[in-house]
Backbone as JSON Lines, residues from 0, in Angstrom:
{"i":0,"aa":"X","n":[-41.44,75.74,19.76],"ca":[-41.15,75.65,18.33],"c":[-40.6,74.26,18.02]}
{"i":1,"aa":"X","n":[-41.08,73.38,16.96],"ca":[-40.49,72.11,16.84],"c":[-39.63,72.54,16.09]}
{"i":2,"aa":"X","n":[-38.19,72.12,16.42],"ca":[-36.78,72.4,15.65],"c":[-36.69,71.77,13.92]}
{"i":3,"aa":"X","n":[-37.5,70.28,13.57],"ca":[-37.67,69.58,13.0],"c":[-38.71,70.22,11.76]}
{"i":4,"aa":"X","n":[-39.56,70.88,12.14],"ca":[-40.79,71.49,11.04],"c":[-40.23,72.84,10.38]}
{"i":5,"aa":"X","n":[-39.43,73.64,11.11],"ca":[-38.65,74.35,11.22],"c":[-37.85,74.49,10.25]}
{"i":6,"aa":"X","n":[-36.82,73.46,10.1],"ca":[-35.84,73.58,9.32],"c":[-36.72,72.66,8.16]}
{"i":7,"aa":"X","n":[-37.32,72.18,8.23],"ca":[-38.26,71.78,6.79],"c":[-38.74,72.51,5.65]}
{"i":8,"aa":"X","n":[-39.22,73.61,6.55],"ca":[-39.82,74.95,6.18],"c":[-38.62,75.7,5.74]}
{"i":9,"aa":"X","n":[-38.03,75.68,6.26],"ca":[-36.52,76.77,5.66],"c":[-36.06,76.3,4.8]}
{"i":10,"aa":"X","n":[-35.73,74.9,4.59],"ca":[-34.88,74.01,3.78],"c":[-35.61,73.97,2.31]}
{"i":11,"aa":"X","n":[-37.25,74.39,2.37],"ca":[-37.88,74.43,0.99],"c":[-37.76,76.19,0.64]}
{"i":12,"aa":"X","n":[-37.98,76.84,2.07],"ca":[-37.97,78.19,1.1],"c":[-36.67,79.09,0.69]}
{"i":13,"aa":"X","n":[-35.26,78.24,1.22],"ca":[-34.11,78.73,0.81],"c":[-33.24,77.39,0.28]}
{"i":14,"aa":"X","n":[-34.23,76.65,-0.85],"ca":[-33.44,75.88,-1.54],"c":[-32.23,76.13,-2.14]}
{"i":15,"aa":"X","n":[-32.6,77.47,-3.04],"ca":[-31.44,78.0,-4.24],"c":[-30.28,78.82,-3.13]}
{"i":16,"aa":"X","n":[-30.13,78.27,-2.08],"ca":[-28.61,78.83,-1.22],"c":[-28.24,77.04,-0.78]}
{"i":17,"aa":"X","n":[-27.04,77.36,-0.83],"ca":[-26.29,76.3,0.14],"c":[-26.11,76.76,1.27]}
{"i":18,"aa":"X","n":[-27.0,76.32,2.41],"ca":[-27.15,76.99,3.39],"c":[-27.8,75.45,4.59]}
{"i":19,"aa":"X","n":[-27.15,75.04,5.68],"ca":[-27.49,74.46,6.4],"c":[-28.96,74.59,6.53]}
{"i":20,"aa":"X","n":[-30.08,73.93,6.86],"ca":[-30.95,74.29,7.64],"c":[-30.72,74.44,9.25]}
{"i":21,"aa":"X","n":[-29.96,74.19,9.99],"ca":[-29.85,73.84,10.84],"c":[-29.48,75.38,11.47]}
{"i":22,"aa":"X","n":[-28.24,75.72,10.66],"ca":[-27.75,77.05,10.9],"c":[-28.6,77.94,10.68]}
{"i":23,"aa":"X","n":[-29.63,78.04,9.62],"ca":[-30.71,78.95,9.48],"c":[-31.79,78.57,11.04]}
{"i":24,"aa":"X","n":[-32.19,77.76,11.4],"ca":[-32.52,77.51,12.49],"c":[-31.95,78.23,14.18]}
{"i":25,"aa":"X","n":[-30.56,78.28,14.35],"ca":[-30.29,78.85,14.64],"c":[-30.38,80.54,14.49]}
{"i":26,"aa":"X","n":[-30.54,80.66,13.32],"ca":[-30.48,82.43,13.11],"c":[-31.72,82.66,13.83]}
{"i":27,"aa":"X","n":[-32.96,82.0,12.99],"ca":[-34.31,82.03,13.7],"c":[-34.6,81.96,14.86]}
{"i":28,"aa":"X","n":[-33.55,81.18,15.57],"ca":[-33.49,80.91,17.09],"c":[-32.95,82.34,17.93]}
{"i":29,"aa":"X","n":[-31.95,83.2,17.39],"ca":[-31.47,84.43,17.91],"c":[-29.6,83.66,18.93]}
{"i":30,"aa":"X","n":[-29.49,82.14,18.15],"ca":[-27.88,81.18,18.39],"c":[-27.38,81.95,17.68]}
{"i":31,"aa":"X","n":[-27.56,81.86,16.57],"ca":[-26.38,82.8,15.83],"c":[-27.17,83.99,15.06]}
{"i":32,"aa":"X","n":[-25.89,84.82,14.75],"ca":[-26.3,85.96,13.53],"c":[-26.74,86.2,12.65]}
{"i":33,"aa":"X","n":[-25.97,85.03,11.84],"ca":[-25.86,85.27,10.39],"c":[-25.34,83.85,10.34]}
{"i":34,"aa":"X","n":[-26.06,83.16,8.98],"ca":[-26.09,81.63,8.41],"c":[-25.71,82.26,6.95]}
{"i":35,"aa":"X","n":[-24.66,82.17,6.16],"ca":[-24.24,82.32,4.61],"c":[-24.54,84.04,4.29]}
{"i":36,"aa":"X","n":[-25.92,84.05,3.71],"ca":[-26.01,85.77,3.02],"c":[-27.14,86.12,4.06]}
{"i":37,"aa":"X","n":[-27.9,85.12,4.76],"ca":[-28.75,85.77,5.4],"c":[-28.78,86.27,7.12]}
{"i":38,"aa":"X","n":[-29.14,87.36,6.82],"ca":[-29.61,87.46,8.75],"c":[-30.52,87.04,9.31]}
{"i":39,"aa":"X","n":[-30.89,87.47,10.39],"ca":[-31.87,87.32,11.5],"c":[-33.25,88.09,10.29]}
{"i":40,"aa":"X","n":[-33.08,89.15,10.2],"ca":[-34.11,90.02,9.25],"c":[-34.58,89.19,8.01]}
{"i":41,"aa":"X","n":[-33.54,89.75,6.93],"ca":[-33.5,88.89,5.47],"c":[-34.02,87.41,5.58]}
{"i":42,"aa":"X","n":[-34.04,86.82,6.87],"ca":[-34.13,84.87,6.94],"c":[-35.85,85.66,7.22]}
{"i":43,"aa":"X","n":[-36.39,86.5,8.23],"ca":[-37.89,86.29,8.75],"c":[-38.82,87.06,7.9]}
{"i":44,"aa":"X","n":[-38.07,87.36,6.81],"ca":[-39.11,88.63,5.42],"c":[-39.02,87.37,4.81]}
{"i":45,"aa":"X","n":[-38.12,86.75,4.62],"ca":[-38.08,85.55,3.21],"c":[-39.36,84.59,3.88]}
{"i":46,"aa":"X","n":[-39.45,84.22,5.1],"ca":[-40.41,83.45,5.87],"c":[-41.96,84.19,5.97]}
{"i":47,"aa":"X","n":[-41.89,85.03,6.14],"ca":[-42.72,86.46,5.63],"c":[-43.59,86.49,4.41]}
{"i":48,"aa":"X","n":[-42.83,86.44,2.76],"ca":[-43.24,86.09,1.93],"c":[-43.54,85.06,1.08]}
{"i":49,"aa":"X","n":[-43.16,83.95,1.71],"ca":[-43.29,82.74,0.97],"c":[-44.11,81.37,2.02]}
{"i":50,"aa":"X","n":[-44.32,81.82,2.8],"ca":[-45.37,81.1,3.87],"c":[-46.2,82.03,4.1]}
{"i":51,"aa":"X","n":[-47.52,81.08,4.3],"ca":[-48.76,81.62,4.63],"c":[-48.83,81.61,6.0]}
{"i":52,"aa":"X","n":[-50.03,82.54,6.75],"ca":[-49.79,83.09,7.88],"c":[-50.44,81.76,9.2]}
{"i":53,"aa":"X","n":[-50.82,80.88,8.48],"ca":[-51.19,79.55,9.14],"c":[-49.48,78.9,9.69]}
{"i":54,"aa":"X","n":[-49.23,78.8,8.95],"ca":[-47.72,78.33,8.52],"c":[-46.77,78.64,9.63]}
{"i":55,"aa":"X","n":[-47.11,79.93,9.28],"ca":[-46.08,81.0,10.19],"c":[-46.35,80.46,11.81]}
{"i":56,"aa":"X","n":[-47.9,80.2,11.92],"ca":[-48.12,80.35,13.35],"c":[-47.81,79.12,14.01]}
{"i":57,"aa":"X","n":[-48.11,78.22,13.09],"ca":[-47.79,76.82,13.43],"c":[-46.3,76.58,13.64]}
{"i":58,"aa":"X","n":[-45.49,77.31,12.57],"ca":[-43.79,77.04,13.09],"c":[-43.12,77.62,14.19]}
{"i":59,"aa":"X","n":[-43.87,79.09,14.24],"ca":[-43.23,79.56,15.37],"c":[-44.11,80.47,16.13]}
{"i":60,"aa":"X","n":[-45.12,80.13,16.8],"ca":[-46.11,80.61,17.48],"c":[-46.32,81.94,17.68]}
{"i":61,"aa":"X","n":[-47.62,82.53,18.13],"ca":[-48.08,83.6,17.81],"c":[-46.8,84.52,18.66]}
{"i":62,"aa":"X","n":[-46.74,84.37,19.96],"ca":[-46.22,84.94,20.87],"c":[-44.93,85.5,20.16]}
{"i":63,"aa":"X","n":[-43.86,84.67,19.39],"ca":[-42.85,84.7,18.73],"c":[-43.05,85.71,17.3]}
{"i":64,"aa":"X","n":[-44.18,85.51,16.58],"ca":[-44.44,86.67,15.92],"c":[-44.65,87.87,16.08]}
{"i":65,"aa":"X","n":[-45.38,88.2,17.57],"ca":[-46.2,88.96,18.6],"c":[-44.63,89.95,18.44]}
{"i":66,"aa":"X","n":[-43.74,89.83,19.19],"ca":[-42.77,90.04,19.36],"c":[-41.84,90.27,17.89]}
{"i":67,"aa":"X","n":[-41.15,89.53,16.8],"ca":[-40.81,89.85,15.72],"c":[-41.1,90.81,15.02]}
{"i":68,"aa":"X","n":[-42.27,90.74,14.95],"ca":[-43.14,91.51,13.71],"c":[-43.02,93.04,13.75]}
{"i":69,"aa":"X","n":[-42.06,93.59,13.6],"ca":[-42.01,94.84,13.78],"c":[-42.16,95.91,12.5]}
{"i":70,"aa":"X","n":[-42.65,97.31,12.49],"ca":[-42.23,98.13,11.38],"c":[-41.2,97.84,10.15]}
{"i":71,"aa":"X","n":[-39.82,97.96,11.04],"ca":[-38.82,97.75,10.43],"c":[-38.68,96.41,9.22]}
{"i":72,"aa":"X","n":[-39.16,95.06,10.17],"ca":[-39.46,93.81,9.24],"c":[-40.58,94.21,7.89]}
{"i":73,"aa":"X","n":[-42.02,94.95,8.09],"ca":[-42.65,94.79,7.44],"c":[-42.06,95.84,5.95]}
{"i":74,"aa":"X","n":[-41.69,96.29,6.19],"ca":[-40.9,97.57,5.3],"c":[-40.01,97.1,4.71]}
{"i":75,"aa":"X","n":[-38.99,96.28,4.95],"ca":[-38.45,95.22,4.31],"c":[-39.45,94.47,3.21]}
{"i":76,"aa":"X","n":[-40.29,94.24,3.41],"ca":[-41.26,93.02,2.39],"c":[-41.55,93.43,1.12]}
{"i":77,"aa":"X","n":[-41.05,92.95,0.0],"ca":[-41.22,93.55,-1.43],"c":[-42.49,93.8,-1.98]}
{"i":78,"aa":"X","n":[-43.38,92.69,-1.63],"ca":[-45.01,92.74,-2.2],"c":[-45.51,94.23,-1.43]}
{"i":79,"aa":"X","n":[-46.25,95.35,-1.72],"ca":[-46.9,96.34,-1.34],"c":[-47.94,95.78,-0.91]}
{"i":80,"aa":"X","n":[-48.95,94.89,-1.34],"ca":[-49.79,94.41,-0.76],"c":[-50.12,93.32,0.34]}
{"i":81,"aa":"X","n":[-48.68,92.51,0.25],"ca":[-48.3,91.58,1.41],"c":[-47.6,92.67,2.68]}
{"i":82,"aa":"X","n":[-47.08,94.03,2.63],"ca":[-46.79,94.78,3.18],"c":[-48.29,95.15,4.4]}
{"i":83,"aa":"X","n":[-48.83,95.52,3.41],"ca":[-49.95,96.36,4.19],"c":[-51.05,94.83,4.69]}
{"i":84,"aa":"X","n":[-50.74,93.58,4.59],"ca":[-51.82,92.82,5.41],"c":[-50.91,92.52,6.72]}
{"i":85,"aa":"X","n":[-49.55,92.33,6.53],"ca":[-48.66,92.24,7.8],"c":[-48.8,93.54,8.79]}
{"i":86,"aa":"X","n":[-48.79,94.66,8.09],"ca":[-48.99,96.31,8.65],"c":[-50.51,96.18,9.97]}
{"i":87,"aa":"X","n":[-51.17,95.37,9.1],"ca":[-52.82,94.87,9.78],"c":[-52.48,94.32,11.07]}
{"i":88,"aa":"X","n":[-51.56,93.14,10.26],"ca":[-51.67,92.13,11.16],"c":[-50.63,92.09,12.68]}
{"i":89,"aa":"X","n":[-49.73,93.49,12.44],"ca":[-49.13,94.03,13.13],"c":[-49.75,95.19,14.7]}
{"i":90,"aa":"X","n":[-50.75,95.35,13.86],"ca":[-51.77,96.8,14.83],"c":[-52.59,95.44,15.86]}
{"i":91,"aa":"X","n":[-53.35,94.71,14.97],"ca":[-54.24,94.1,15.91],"c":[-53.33,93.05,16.86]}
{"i":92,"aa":"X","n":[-52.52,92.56,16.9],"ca":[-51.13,92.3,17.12],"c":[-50.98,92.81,18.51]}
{"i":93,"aa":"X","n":[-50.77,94.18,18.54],"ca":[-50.26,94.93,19.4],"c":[-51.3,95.66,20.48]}
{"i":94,"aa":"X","n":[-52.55,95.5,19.8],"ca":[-53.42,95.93,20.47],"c":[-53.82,97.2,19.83]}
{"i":95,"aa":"X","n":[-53.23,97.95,18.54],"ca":[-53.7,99.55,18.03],"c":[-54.86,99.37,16.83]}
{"i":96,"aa":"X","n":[-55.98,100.59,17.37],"ca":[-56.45,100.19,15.81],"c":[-56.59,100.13,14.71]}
{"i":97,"aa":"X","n":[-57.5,99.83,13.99],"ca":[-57.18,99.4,12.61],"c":[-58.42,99.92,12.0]}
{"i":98,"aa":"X","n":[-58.05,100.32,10.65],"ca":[-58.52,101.32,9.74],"c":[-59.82,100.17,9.13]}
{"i":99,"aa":"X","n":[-61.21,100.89,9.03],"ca":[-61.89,100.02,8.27],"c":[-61.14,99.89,6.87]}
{"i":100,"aa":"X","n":[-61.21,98.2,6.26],"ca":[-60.82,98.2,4.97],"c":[-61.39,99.35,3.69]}
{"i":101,"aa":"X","n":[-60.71,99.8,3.07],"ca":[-60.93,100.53,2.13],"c":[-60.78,101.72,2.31]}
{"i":102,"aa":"X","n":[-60.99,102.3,3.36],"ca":[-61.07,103.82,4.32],"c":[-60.39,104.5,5.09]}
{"i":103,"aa":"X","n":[-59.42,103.85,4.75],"ca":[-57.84,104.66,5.04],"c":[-57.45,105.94,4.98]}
{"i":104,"aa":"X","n":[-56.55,106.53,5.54],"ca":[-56.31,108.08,5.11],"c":[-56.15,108.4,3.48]}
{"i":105,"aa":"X","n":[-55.07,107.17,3.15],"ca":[-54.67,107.18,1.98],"c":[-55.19,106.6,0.6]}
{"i":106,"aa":"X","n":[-55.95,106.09,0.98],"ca":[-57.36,105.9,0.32],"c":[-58.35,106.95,-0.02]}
{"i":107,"aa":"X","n":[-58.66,107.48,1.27],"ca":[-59.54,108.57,1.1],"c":[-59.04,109.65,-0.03]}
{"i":108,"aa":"X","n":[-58.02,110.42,0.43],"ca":[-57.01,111.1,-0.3],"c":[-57.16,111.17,-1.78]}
{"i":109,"aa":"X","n":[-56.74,109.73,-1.96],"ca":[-56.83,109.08,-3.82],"c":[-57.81,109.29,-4.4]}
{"i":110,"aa":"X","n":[-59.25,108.89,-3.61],"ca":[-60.79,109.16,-4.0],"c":[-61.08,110.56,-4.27]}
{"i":111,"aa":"X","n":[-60.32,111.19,-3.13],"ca":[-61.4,112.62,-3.32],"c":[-61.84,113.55,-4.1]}
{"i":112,"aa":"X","n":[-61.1,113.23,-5.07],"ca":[-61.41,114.49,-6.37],"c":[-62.2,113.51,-7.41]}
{"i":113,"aa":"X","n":[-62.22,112.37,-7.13],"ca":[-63.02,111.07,-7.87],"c":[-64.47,111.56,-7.61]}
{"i":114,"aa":"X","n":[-64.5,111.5,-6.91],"ca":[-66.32,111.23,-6.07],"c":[-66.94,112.39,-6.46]}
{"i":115,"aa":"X","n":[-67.91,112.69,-7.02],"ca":[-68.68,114.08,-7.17],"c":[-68.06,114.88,-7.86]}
{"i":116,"aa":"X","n":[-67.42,114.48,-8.35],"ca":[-66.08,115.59,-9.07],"c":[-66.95,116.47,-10.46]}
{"i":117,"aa":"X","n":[-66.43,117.12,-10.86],"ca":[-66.65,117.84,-11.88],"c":[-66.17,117.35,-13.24]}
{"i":118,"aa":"X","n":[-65.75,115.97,-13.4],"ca":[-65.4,115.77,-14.47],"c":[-66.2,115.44,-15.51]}
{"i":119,"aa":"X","n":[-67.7,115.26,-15.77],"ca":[-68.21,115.12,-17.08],"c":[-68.02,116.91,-17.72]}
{"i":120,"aa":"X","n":[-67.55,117.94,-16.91],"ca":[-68.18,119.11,-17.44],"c":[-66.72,119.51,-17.91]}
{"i":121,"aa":"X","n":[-65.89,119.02,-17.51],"ca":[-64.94,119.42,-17.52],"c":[-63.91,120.09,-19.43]}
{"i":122,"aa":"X","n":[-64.22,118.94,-20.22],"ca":[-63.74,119.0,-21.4],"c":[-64.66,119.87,-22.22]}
{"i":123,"aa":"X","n":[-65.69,120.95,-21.48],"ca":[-66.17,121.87,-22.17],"c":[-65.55,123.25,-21.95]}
């Protein structure tokens, strides 16, 4: 991990704190706990949602995500839809598989009374 790109990256996406980069660096590092309001967690969701996944890999390599990226982190993440591409990017990740796009359990579910349904007859 270059220490230097690092705190670059932190230093733009936690402008609005007075917050060392350096010490956030550390959190990221697993040196310390806690840098001002953020943790270890709260610092790698904020890194999570506001960097792209190029970004991510380049600052702190796959192996380091490989490892991070857990349930718990992605459940944390406010976007529902940035949720479920980390959720993705978590399975293939780990080696489990992965749902063709669109064809999910919970997908299916939503559809099913859609598809073939009885609704033109219905309002008679």
């Amino acid at each position: 991990m270059n220490k230097t790109a690092i705190q670059s990256a932190l230093k733009s996406i936690i402008w609005d704190y007075d917050v060392s980069p350096g010490e956030l660096y550390e959190v990221i590092t697993g040196q310390r706990s806690k840098a001002g309001p953020f943790t270890f967690d709260r610092l790698f969701v904020r890194m999570l949602e506001r960097l792209s996944w190029y970004e991510l890999i380049d600052l702190l390599g796959m192996e380091y995500l490989k490892q991070h990226l857990s349930q718990q982190i992605i459940d944390k993440i406010r976007f529902k839809t940035l949720r479920g591409r980390y959720e993705n990017v978590r399975k293939i990740l780990s080696g489990e598989p992965v749902s063709f796009s669109g064809w999910n359990p919970e997908y299916r579910e939503e559809i099913k009374h859609t598809l073939l349904s009885n609704r033109w007859y219905r309002a008679q």
